[in-house]
KETORGU-43208 format. One record per residue (C-alpha): residue number from 1; residue in three letters; x, y, z negated. Coordinates in pm, whole numbers. Layout:
residues N
PT / seq / type / east / north / up
PT / NUM / ALA / X / Y / Z
...
end
This chain:
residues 410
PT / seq / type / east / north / up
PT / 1 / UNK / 10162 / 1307 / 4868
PT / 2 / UNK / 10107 / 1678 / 4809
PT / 3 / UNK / 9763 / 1809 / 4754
PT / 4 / UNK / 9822 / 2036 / 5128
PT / 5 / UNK / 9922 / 1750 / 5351
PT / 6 / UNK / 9593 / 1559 / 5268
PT / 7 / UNK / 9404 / 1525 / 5533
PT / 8 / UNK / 8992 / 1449 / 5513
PT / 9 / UNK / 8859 / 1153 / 5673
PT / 10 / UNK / 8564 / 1356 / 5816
PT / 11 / UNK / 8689 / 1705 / 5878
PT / 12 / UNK / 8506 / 1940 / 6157
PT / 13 / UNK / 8718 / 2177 / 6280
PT / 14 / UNK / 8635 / 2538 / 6461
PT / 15 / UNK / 8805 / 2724 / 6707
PT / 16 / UNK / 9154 / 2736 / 6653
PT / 17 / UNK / 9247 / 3054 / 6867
PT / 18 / UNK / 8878 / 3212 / 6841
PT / 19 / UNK / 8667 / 3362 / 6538
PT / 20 / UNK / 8282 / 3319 / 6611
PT / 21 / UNK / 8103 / 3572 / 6369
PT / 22 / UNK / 7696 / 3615 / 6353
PT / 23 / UNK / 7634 / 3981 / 6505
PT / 24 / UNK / 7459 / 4047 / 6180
PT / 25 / UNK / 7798 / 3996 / 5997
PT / 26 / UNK / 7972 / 4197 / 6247
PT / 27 / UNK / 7734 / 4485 / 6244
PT / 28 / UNK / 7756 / 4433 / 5812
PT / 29 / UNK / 7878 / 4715 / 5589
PT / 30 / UNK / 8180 / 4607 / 5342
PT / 31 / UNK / 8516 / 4756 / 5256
PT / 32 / UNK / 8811 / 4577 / 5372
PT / 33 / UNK / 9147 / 4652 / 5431
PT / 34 / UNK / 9343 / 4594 / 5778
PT / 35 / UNK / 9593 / 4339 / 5604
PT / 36 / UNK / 9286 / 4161 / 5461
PT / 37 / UNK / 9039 / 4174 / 5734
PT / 38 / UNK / 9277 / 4013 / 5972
PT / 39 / UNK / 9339 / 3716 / 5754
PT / 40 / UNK / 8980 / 3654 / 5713
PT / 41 / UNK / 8950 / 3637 / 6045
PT / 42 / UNK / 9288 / 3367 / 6063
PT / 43 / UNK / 9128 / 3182 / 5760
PT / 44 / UNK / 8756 / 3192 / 5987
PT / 45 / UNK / 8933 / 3034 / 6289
PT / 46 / UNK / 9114 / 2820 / 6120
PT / 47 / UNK / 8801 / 2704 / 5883
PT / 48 / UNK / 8612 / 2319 / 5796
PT / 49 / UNK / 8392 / 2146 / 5639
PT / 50 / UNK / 8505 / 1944 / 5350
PT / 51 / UNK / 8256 / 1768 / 5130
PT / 52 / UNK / 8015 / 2065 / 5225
PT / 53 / UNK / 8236 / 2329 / 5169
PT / 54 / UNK / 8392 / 2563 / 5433
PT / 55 / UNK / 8691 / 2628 / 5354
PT / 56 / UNK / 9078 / 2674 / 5559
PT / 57 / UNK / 9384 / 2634 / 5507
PT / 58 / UNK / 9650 / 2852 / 5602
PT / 59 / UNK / 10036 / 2844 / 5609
PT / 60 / UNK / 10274 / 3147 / 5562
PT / 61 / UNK / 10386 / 3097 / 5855
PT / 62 / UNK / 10078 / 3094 / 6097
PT / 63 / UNK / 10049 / 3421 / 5843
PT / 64 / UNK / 10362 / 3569 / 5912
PT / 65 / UNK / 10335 / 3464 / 6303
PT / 66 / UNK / 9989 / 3613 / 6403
PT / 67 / UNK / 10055 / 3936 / 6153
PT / 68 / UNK / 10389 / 3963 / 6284
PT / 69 / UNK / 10534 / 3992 / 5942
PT / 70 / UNK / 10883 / 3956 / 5870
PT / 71 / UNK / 11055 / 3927 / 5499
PT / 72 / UNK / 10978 / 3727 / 5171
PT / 73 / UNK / 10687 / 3973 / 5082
PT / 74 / UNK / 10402 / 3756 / 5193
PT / 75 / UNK / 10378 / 3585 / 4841
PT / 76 / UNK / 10323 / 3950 / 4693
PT / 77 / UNK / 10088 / 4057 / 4951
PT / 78 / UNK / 9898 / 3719 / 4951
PT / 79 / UNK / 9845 / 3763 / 4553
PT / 80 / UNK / 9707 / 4134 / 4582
PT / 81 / UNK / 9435 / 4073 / 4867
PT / 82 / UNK / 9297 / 3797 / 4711
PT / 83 / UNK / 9202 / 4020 / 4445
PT / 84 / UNK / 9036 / 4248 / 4730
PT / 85 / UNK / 8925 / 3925 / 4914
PT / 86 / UNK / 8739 / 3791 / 4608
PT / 87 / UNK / 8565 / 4141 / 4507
PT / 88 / UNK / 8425 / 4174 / 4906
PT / 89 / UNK / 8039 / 4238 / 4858
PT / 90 / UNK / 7871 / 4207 / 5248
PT / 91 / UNK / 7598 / 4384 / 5281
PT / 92 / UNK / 7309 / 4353 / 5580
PT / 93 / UNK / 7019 / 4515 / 5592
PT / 94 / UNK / 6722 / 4512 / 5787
PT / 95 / UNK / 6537 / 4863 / 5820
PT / 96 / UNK / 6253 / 4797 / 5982
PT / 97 / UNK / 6120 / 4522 / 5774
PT / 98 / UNK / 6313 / 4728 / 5443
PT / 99 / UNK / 6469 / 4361 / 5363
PT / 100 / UNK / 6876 / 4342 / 5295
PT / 101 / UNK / 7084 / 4035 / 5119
PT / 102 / UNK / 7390 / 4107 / 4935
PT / 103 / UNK / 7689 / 3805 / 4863
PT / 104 / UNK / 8039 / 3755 / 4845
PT / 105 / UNK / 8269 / 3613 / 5093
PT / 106 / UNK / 8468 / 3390 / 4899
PT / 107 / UNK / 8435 / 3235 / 4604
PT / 108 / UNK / 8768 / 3155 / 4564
PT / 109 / UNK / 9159 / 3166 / 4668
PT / 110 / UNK / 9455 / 2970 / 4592
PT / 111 / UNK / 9817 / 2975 / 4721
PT / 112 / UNK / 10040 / 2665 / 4691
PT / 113 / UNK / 10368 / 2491 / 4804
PT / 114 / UNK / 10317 / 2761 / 5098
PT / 115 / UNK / 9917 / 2713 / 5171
PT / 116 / UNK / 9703 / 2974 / 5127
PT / 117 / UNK / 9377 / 2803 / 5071
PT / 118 / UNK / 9062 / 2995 / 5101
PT / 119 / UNK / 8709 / 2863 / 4977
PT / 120 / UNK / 8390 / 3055 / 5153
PT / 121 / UNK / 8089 / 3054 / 4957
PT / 122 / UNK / 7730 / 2921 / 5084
PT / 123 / UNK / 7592 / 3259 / 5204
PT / 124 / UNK / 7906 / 3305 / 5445
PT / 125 / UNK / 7881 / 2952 / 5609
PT / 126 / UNK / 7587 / 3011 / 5851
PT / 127 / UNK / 7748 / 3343 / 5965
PT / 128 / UNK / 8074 / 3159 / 6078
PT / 129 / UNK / 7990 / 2818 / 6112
PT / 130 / UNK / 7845 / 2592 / 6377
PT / 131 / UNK / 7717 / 2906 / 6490
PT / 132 / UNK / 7393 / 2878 / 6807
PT / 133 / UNK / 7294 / 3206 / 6866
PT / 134 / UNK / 7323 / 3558 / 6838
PT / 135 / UNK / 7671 / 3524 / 6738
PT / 136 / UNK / 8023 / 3683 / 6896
PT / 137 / UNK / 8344 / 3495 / 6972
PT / 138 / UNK / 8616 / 3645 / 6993
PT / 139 / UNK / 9034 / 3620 / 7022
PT / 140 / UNK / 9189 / 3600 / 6688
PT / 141 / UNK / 9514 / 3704 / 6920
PT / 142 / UNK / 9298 / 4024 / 6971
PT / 143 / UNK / 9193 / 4077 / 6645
PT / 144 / UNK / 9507 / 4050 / 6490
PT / 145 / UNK / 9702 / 4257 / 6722
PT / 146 / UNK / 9551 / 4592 / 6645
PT / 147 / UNK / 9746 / 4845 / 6404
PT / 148 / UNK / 9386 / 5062 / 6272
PT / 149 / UNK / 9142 / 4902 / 6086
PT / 150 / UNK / 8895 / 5180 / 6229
PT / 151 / UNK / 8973 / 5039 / 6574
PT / 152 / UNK / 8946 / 4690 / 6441
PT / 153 / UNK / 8566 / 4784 / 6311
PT / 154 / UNK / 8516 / 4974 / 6679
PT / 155 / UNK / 8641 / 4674 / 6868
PT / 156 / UNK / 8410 / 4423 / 6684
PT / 157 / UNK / 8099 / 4634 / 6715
PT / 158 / UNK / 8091 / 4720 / 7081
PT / 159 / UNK / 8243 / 4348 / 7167
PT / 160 / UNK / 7924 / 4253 / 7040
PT / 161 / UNK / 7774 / 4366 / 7355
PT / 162 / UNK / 7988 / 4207 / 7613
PT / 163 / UNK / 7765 / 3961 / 7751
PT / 164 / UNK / 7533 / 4267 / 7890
PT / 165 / UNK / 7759 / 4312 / 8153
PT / 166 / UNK / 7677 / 4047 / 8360
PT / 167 / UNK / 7316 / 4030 / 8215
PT / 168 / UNK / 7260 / 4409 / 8338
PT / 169 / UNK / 7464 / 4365 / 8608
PT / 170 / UNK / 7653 / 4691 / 8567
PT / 171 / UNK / 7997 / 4854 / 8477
PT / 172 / UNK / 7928 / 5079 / 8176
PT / 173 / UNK / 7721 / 4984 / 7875
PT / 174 / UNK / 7527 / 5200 / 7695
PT / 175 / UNK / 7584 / 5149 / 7306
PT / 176 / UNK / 7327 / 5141 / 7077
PT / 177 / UNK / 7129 / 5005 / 7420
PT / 178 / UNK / 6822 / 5283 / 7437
PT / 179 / UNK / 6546 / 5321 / 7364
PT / 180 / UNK / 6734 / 5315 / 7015
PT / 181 / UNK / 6861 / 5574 / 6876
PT / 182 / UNK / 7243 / 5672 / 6857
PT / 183 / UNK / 7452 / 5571 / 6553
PT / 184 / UNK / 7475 / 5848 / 6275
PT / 185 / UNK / 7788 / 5995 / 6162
PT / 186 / UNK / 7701 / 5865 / 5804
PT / 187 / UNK / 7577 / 5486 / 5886
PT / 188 / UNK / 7877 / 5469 / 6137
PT / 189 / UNK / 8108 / 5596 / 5806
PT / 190 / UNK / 8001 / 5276 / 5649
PT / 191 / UNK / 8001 / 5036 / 5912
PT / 192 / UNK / 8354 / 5134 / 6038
PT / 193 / UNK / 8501 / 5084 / 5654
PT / 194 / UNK / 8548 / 5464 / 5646
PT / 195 / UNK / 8424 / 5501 / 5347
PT / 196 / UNK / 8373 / 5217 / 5060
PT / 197 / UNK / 7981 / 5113 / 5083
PT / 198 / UNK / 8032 / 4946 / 4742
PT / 199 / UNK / 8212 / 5275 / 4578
PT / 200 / UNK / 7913 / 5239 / 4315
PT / 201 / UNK / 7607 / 5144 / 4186
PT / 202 / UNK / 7406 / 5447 / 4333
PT / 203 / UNK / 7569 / 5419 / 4648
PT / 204 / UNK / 7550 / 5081 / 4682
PT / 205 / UNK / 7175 / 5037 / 4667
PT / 206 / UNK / 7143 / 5339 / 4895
PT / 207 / UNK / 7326 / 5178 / 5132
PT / 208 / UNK / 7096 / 4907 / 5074
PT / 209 / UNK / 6850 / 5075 / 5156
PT / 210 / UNK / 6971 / 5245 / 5487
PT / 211 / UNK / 6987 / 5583 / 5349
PT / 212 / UNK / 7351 / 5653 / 5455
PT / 213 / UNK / 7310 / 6026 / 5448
PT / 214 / UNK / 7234 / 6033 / 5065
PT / 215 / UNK / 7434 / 5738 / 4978
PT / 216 / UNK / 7729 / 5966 / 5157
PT / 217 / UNK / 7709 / 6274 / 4939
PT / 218 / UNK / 7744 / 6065 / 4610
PT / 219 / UNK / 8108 / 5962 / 4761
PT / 220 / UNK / 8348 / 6233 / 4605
PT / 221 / UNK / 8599 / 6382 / 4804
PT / 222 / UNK / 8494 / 6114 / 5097
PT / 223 / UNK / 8745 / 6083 / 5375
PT / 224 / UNK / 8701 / 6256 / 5695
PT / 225 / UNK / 8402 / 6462 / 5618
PT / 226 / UNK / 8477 / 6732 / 5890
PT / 227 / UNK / 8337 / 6642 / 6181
PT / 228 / UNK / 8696 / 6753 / 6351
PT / 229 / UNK / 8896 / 6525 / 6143
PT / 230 / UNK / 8650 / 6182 / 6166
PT / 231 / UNK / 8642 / 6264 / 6546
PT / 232 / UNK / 9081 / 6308 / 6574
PT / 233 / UNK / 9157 / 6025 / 6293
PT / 234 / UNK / 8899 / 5767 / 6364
PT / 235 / UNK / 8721 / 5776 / 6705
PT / 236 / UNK / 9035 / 5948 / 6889
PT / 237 / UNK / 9275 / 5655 / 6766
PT / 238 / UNK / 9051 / 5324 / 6821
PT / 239 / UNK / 8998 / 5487 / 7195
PT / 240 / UNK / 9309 / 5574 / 7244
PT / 241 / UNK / 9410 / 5222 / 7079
PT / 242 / UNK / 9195 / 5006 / 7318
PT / 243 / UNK / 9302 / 5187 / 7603
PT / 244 / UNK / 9625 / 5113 / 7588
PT / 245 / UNK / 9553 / 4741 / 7438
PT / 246 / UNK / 9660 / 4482 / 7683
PT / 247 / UNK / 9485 / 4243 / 7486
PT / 248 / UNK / 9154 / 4407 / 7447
PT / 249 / UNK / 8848 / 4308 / 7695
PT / 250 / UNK / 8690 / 4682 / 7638
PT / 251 / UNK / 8768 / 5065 / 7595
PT / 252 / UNK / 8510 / 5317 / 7527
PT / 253 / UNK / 8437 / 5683 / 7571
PT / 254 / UNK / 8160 / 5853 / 7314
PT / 255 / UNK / 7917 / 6113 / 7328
PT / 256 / UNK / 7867 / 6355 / 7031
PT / 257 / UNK / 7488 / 6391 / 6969
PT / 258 / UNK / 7408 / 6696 / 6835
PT / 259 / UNK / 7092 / 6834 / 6626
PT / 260 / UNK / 6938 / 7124 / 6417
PT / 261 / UNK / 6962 / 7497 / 6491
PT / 262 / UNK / 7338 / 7500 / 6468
PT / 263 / UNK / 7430 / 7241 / 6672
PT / 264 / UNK / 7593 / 7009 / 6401
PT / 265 / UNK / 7721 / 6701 / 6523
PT / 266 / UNK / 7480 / 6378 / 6351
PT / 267 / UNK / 7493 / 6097 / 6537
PT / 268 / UNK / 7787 / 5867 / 6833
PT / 269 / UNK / 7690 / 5705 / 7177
PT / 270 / UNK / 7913 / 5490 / 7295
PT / 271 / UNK / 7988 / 5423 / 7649
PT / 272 / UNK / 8202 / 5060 / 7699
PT / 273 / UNK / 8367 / 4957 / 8010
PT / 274 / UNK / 8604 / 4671 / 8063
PT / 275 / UNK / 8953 / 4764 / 7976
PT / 276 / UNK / 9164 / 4723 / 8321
PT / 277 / UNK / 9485 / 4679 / 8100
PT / 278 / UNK / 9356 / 4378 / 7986
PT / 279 / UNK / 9511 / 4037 / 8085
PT / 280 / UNK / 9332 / 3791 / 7967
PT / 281 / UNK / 8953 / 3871 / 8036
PT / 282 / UNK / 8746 / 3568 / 7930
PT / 283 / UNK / 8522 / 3569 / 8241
PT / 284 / UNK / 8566 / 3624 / 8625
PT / 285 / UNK / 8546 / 3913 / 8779
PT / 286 / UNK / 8170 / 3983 / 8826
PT / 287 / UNK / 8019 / 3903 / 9181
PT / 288 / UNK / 7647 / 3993 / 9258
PT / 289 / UNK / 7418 / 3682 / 9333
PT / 290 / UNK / 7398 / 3691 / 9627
PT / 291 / UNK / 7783 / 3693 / 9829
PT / 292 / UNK / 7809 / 3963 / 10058
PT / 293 / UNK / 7965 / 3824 / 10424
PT / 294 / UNK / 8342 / 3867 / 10393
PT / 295 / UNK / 8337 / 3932 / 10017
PT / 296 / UNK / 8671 / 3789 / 9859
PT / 297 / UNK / 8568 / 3484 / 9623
PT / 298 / UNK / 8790 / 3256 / 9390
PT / 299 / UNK / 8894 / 2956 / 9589
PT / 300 / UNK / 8743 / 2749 / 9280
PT / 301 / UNK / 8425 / 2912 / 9325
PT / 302 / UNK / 8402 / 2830 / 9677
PT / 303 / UNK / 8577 / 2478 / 9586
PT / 304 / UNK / 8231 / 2417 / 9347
PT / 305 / UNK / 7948 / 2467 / 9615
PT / 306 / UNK / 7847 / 2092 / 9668
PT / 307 / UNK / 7507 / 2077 / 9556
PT / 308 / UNK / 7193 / 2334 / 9672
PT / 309 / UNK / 7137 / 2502 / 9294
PT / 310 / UNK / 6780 / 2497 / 9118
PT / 311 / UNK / 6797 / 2803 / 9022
PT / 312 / UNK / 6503 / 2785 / 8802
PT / 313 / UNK / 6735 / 2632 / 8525
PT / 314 / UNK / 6921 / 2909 / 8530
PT / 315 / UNK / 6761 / 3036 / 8227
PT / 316 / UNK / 6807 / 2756 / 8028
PT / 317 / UNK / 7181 / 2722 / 8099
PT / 318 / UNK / 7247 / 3091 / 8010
PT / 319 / UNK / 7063 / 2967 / 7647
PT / 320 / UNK / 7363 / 2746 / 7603
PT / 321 / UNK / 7595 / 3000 / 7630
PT / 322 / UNK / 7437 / 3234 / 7346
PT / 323 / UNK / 7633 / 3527 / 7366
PT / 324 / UNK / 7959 / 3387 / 7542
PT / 325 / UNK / 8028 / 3642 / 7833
PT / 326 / UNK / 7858 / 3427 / 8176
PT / 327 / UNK / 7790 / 3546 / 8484
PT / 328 / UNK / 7482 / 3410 / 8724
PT / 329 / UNK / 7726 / 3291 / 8972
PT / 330 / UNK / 7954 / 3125 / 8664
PT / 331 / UNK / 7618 / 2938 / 8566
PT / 332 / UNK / 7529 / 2830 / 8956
PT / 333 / UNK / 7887 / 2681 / 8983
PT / 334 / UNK / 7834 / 2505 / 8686
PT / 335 / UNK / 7442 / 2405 / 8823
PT / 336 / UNK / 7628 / 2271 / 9124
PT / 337 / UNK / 7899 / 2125 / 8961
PT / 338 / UNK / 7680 / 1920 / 8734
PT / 339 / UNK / 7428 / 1786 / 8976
PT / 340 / UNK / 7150 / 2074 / 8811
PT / 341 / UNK / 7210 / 1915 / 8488
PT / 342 / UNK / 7234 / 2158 / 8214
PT / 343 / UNK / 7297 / 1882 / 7923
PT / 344 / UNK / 7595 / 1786 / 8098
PT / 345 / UNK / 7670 / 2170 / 8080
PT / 346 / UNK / 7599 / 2157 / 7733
PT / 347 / UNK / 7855 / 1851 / 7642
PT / 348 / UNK / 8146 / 2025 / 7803
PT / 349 / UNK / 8073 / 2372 / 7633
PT / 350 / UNK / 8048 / 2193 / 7324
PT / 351 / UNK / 8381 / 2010 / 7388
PT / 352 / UNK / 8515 / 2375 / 7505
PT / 353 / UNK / 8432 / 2485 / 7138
PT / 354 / UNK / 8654 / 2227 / 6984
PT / 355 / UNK / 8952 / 2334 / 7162
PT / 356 / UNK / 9200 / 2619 / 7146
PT / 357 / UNK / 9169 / 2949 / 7307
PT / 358 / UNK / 9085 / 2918 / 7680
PT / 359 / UNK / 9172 / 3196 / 7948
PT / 360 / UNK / 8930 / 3124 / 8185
PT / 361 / UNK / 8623 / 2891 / 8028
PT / 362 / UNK / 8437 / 2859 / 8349
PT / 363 / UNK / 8733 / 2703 / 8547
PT / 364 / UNK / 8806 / 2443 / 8218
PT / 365 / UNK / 8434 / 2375 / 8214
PT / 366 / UNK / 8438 / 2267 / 8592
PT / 367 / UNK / 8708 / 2066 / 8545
PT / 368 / UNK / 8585 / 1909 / 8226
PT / 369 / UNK / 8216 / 1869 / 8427
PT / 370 / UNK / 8395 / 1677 / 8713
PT / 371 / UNK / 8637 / 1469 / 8563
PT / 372 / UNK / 8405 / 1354 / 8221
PT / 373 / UNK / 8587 / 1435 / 7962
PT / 374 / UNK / 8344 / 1452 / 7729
PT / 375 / UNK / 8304 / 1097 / 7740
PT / 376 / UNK / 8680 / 1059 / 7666
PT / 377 / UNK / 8842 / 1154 / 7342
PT / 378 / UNK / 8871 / 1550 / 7301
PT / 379 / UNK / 9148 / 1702 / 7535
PT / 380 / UNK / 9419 / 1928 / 7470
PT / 381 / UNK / 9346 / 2346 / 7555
PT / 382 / UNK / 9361 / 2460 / 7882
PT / 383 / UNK / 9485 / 2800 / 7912
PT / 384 / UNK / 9607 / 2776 / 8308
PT / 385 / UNK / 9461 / 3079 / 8499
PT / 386 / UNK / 9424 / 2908 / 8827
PT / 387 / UNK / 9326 / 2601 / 8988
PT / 388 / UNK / 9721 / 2444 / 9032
PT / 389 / UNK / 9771 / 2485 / 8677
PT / 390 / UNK / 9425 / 2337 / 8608
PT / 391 / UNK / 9505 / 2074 / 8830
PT / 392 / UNK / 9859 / 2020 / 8611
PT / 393 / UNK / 9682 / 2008 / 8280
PT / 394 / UNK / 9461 / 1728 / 8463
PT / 395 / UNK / 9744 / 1514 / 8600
PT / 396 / UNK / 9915 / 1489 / 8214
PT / 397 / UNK / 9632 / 1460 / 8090
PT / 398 / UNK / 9548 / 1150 / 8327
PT / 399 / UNK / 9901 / 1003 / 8296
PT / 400 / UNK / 9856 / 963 / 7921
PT / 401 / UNK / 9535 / 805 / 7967
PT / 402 / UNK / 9698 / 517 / 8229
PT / 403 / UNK / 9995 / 497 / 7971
PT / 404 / UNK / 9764 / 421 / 7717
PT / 405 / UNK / 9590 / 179 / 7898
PT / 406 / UNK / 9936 / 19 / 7982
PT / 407 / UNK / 10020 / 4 / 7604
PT / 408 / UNK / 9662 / -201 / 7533
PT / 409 / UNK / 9680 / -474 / 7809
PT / 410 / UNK / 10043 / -513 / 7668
end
């Protein structure tokens, strides 16, 4: 048997369809390409644990199908970025305490009998692994289907602060959230893989050090150093890019913050909304707490109310969820659902994390909530949008489980 179609006896798998990254790794400064970056983010999703090691396993032709690649060139271009892959140097710092850690993403990368096989090192595993809190998940459809890596970097950032939707109950978030300050044209350089953060030794530990103004001028010839050009070639494209996207939960507009005696341009605040184009937004649409008489509500909303809701466990619900994007009526329909019992809530989330990409997690977590599954073995994804194809995903699901039964008392 070849080495690829081994399978190990214990093998923990993530999210198929999703990449879960700490925001510290998001918010990291490292130079990528686009071509690598987005099969990082396949080889993340597609990531286990095998005798301690993380590591995936990924054939050309889940390559060539979520990079929409065509040809015999993937050998070639497989070869080259796991030169870049194995040089990448991530970088996070922490300024107010002046503390950073430095360490490489991979440790190694092999191609075989069409596998690409890529080993993560120890550092990397509790920023993409079995991740609890402060973490982001997000679409690896998403993330694959943009064409800038400066929009790529954008995306990531702001979709960082998703969740603060619901949690600040508005329409428009504020990015950095004040009282901080905005980002600076330098720092926001490095974080959005403008320029190289490891382009050398001096820069490097400036960067280190969070002083991305001075770690800037030792970059010869940098790109984009008129304020003009970075604002037409960088921020002009990833808005212009997300506002199109159809796949994208966000768009952005930006305010120039200016300083000093002649007005120069230093520092970027962001202002995200969610992107109407979008068709797949992985919550419902917002409703305040309290329904207003003859608001319009999903009929599997209303279909949930059974039980009065304790709302003091609200809290601890919205814990489970981390940073997954939940509304405070999404949490009371699961409250009601589950008889107020948020480790019941926490089984089916946990199941929902073993599974492929789901549209709508709320309406899969109902279901799974009502009809047990997490006491069965682990169901197949549910990506239905509504409560018929719910329902449908339900009924095969329960006809294999009779026809297995069958098979057994037979």
């Amino acid at each position: 048997m070849k080495e690829t179609q081994k399978k190990p006896k214990e093998k923990q798998l993530l999210d198929r369809d999703t990449v879960s990254r700490s925001n510290v790794l998001i918010e990291s400064k490292s130079s990528t390409s686009l071509f690598e970056r987005k099969l990082l983010n396949i080889a993340i999703a597609k990531a286990y644990v095998e005798d301690g090691e993380l590591i995936a396993k990924v054939s050309t032709k889940d390559v060539k199908n979520y990079l929409h690649i065509t040809g015999n060139s993937i050998y070639s271009r497989l070869k080259e970025v796991s030169k870049e892959t194995l040089g990448h140097v991530v970088s996070i710092e922490d300024d107010e305490k002046e503390n950073f850690i430095m360490f490489n993403v991979v440790n190694k990368c092999e191609y075989r009998d069409g596998v690409f096989t890529t080993r993560f090192t120890k550092e990397m595993k509790p920023h993409i692994y079995n991740l609890k809190k402060d973490y982001t998940r997000m679409s690896l459809d998403v993330l694959c289907s943009f064409k800038s890596l400066f929009t790529t970097r954008v995306y990531e950032i702001l979709r960082t602060q998703y969740y603060r939707f619901d949690r600040e109950q508005c329409d428009q978030l504020i990015v950095p959230r004040p009282p901080k300050n905005p980002y600076t044209i330098a720092e926001l350089k490095f974080t959005l893989n403008v320029v190289d953060a490891n382009a050398s030794k001096a820069v490097k530990r400036l960067v280190e050090q969070g002083r991305f103004e001075e770690a800037l001028a030792e970059i010869k010839d940098a790109p984009f150093e008129d304020w003009r050009n970075f604002r037409r070639k960088v921020l002009e494209v990833a808005k212009k890019e997300l506002e199109e996207s159809e796949y994208s939960e966000i768009c952005f507009d930006y305010e120039p913050v200016k300083s000093g005696k002649g007005g120069k341009v230093t520092g970027i605040r962001f202002f995200v909304k969610k992107n109407p184009k979008c068709i797949h937004h992985s919550d419902l649409q917002r409703m305040p707490s309290g329904e207003e008489e003859g608001e319009e509500i999903a009929p599997n909303v209303l279909a949930a109310k059974k039980t009065p809701v304790n709302e003091k466990l609200i809290l601890e619900v919205a814990d489970i969820f981390g940073n997954e994007p939940i509304t405070i009526q999404e949490i009371k329909v699961l409250l009601q659902v589950s008889d107020n019992q948020p480790d019941v809530i926490r089984k089916a989330f946990k199941l929902s994390q073993e599974q492929a990409y789901i549209n709508n997690l709320v309406g899969w977590l109902r279901k799974c909530i009502e009809e047990k599954w997490y006491e069965n073995e682990k169901v197949s994804k549910f990506k239905g949008k509504t409560l018929e194809e719910a329902q449908m995903t339900l009924d095969l699901y329960q006809e294999y489980i009779e026809e297995r039964e069958k098979v057994k008392k037979e």
